[in-house]
C-alpha positions as CSV (number, residue, x, y, z in Angstrom):
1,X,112.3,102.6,107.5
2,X,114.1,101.0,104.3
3,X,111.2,102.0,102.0
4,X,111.3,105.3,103.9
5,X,114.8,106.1,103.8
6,X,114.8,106.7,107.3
7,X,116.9,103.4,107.9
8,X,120.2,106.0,108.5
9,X,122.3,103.9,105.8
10,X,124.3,106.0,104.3
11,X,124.1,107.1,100.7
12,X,127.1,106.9,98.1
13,X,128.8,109.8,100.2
14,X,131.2,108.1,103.1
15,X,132.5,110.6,105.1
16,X,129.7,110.0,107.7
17,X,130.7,114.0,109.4
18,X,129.8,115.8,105.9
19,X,126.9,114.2,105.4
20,X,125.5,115.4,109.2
21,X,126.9,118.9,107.9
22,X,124.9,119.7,104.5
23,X,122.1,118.4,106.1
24,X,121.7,120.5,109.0
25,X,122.9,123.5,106.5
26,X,119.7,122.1,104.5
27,X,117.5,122.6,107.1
28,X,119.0,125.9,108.4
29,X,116.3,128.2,108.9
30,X,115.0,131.1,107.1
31,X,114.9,133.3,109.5
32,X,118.2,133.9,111.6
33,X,118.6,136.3,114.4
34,X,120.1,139.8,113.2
35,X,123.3,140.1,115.2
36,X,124.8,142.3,112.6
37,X,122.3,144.7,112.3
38,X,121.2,143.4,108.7
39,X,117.3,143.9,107.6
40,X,115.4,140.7,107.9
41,X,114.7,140.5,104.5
42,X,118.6,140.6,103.6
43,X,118.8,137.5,106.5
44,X,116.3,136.0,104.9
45,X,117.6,136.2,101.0
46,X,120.9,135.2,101.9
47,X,119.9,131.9,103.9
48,X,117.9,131.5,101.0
49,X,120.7,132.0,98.7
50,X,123.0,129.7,100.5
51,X,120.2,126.7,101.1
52,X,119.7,126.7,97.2
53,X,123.4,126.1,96.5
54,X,123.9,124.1,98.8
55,X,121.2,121.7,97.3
56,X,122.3,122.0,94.0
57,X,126.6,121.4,95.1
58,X,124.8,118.5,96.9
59,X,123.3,117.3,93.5
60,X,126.2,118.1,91.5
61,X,128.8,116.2,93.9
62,X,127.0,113.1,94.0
63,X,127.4,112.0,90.1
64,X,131.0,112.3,91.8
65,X,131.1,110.2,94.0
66,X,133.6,106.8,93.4
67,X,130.9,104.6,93.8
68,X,128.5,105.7,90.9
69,X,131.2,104.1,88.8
70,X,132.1,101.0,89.9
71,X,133.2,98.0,87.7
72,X,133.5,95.2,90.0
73,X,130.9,92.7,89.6
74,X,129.0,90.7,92.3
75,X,127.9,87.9,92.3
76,X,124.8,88.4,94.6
77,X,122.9,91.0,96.3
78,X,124.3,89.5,99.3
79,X,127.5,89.9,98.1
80,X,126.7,93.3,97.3
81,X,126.2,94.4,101.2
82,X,129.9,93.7,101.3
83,X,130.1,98.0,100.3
84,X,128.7,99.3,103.6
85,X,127.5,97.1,105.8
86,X,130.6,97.8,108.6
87,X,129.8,101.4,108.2
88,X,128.4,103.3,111.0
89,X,124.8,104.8,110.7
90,X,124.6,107.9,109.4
91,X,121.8,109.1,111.9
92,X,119.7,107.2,114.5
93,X,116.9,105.2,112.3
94,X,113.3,106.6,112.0
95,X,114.8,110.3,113.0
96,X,116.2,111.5,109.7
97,X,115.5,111.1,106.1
98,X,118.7,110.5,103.9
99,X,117.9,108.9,100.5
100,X,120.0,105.5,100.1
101,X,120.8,103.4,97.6
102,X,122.4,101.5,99.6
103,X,119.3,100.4,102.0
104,X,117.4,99.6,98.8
105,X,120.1,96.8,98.4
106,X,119.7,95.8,101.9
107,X,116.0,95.3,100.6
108,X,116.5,93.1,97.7
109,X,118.7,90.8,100.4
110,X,115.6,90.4,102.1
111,X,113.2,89.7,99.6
112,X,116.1,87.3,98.8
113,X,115.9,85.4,101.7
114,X,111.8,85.9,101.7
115,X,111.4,84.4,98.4
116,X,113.6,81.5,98.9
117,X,115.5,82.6,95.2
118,X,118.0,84.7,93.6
119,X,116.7,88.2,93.8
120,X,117.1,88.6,90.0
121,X,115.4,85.1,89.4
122,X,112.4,86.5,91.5
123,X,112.0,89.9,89.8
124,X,112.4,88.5,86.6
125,X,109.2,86.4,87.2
126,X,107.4,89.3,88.8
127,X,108.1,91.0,85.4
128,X,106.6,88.8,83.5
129,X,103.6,88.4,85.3
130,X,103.1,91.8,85.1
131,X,103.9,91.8,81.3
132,X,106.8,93.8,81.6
133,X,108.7,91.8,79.0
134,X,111.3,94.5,77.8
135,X,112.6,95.2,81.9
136,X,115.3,93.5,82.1
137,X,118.8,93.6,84.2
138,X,121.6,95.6,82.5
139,X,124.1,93.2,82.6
140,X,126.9,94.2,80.7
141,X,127.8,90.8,78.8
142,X,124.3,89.9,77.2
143,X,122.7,91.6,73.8
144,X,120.7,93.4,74.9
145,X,118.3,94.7,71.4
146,X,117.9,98.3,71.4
147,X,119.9,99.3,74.5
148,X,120.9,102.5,74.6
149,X,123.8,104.2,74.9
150,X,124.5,106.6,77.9
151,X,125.1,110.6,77.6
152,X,126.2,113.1,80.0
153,X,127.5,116.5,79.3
154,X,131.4,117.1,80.3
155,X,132.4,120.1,82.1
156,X,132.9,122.2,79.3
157,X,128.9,121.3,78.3
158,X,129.5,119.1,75.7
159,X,127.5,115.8,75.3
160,X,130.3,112.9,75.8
161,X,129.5,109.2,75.7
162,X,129.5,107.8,79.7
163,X,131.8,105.7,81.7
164,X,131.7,101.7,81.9
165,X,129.7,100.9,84.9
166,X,128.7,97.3,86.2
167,X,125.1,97.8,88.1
168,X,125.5,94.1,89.7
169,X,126.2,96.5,93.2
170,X,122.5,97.9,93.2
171,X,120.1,96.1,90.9
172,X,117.3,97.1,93.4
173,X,118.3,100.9,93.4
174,X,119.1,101.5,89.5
175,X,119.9,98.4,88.0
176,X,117.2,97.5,85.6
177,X,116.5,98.4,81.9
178,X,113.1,99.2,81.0
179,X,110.8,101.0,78.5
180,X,108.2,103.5,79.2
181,X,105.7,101.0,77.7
182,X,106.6,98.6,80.5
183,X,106.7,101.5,83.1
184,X,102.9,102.7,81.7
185,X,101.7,98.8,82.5
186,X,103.7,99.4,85.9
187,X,101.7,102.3,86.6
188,X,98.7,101.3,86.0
189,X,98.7,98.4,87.5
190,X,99.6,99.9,91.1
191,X,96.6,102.3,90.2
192,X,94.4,99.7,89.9
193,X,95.4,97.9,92.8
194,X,95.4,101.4,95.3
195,X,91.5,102.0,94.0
196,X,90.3,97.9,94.0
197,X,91.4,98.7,98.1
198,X,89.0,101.5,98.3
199,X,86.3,99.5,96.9
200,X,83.5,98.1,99.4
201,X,82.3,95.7,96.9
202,X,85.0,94.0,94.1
203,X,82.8,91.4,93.2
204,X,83.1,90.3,89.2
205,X,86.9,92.2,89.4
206,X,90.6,90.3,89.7
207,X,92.4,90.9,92.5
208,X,95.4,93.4,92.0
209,X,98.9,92.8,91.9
210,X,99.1,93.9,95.3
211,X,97.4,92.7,98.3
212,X,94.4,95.9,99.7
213,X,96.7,96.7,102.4
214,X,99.8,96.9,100.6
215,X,98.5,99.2,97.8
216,X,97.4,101.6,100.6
217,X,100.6,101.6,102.7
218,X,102.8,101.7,100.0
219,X,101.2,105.6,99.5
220,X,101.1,106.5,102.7
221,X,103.0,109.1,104.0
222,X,105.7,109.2,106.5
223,X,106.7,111.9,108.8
224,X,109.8,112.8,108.9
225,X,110.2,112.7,105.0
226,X,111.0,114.9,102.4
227,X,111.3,114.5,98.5
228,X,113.7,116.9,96.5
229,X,111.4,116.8,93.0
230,X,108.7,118.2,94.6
231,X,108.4,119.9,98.3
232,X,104.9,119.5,98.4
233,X,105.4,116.2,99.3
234,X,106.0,113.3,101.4
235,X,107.6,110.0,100.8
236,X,105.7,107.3,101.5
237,X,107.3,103.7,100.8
238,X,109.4,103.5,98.1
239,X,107.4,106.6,96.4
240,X,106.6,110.3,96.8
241,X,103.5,111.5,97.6
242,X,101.6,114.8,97.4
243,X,98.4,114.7,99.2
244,X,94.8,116.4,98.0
245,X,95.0,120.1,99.7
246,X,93.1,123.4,99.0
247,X,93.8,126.1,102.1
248,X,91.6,129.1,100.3
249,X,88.6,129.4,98.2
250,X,89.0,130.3,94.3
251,X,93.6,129.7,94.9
252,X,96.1,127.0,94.4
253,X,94.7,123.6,94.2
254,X,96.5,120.9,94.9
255,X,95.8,116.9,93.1
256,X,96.8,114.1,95.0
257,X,99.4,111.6,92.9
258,X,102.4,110.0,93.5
259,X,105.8,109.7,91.7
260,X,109.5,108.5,91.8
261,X,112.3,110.1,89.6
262,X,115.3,107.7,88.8
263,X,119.1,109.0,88.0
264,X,121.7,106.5,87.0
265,X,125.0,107.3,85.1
266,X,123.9,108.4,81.6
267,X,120.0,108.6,82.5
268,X,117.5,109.9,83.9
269,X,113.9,108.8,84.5
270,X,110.1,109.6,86.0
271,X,107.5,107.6,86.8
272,X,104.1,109.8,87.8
273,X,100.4,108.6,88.4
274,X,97.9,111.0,88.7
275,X,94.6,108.7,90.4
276,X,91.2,110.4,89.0
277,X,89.2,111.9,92.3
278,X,86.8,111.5,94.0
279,X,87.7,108.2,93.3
280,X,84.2,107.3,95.7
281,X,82.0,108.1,93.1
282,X,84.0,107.2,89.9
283,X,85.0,103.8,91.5
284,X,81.3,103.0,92.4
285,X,80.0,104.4,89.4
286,X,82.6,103.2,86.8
287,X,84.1,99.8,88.8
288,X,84.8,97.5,85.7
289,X,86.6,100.6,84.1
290,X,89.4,100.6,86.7
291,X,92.0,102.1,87.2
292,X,90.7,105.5,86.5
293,X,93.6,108.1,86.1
294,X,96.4,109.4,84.0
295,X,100.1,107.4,84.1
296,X,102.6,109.6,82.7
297,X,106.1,108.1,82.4
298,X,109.4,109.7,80.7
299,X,112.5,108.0,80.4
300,X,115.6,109.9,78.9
301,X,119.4,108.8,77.9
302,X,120.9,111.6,79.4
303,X,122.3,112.2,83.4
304,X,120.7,114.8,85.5
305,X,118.2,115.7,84.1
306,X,115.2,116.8,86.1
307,X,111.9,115.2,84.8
308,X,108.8,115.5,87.3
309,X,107.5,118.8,87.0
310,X,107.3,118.1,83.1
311,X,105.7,114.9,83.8
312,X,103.4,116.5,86.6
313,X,102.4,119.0,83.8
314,X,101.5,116.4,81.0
315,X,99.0,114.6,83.2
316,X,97.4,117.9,84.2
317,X,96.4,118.2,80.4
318,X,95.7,114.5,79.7
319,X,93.3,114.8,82.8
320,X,92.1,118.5,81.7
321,X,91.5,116.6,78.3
322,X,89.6,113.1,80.1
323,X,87.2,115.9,81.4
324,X,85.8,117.2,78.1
């Protein structure tokens, strides 16, 4: 329910009683009954209208929320928990999806106490093994070599440097540095593990990062879920997935892949694999070749700014272009 976000932790938003409200004002819908006499296409446009702003006020008041800028530093993720972990639920678990930041921290606690080492400590070695040598956490002490510095624009639209933040609060749900080199080796090595597991015979391959039944749960989806980057999907664990689908002959298409976005004061980031179908044949027919796909990964200094359907786009053209 963690990986889910259906855990019912609440987000960076406290007042438990809003949250309940601009979610059922989210789901209000598009059809009303016509007690006024109005047309149902004029019902229909204004629910419309007022869904659409209400997502976007949503998205707009959370870079406002107190907690996005915090400077206190903790000591450990344990520590950490200290933020919310007397707070009520914000819903019943496994009901309702609410994105949290805040479970993802109760997350790193328990890989924590599962690895038997700091959590930094153990995803610090995991980067490595990966050969993600440039992911690192941003900690504000160190030099760090070509960090960057963080942008958002000001409410008159100008571009103004951002606020001092310590990430020590949420190293699991925005914390780490990276570059999309590191992300593209991230990718792809989820990729390979997700088709090794659909692979009858792996004989002559190395095992994947992840263990068969991992790399398939982890893009599974869950019901109940819901992605704001892209409604066609479903979150799975820890990722959004859009599912192979193709209602009438000669119309819309849609390609299975998979994809996070990431939004942290003074940036803005997506991560999007596009597997290569049917993977059946290309696996069987291609196996020392694997993974077989298109990783597309875009990471930008800025806040807010919306990433996947550009990154969605690219792939379609680098897999167009695979196809010649």
């Amino acid at each position: 329910m963690i990986l889910s976000h259906l855990s019912g932790i609440r987000h960076y938003e406290k007042d438990i009683k809003k949250v309940r409200e601009d979610r059922e004002k989210a789901r209000r819908p598009l059809k009303q009954p016509d007690k006024e006499e109005k047309s149902t296409k004029e019902n229909t446009e204004d629910t419309k209208t007022e869904a659409s702003c209400t997502k976007q006020n949503q998205k707009k008041k959370e870079f406002e929320q107190e907690e996005y800028y915090l400077k206190d530093g903790f000591d450990s993720v344990i520590q950490a928990l200290d933020l919310f972990k007397y707070d009520p639920l914000v819903f019943k678990p496994g009901t309702t999806f609410l994105y949290s930041t805040h479970a993802f921290t109760l997350l790193s606690a328990v890989v924590e106490r599962a690895a038997g080492q700091r959590f930094l400590d153990h995803m610090m070695k995991m980067f490595r093994e990966l050969g993600m040598l440039n992911t690192v956490p941003d900690e504000n002490d160190p030099i760090i070599y070509n960090r960057s510095r963080f942008y958002h624009f000001s409410k008159k639209g100008r571009i103004v440097n951002c606020p001092y933040v310590d990430n020590s609060y949420k190293w699991a749900g925005g914390g780490f540095l990276s570059t999309v080199g590191d992300l593209l080796i991230f990718g792809n090595a989820l990729l390979y593990s997700f088709q090794l597991a659909q692979l009858k015979d792996t004989s002559g391959l190395l095992p994947g990062i992840l263990q068969p039944q991992t790399a398939t749960a982890l893009w599974a989806p869950v019901e109940k879920t819901e992605a704001s980057w892209d409604k066609d999907g479903l979150y799975a664990h820890g990722w959004l997935v859009v599912e192979k689908l193709q209602k009438y002959g000669l119309c819309r298409r849609r390609r299975h892949y998979v994809s996070h976005t990431g939004g942290a004061v003074g940036a803005s980031s997506v991560l999007l694999i596009l597997p290569s179908e049917p993977m059946s044949e290309i696996a069987e027919r291609q196996r020392a070749a694997l993974p077989q796909g298109v990783v597309v990964t875009i990471i930008t200094n800025m806040q807010s700014v919306g990433l996947n359907s550009t990154a969605l786009k690219i792939a379609h053209e680098f897999d167009k272009a695979r196809g010649v």
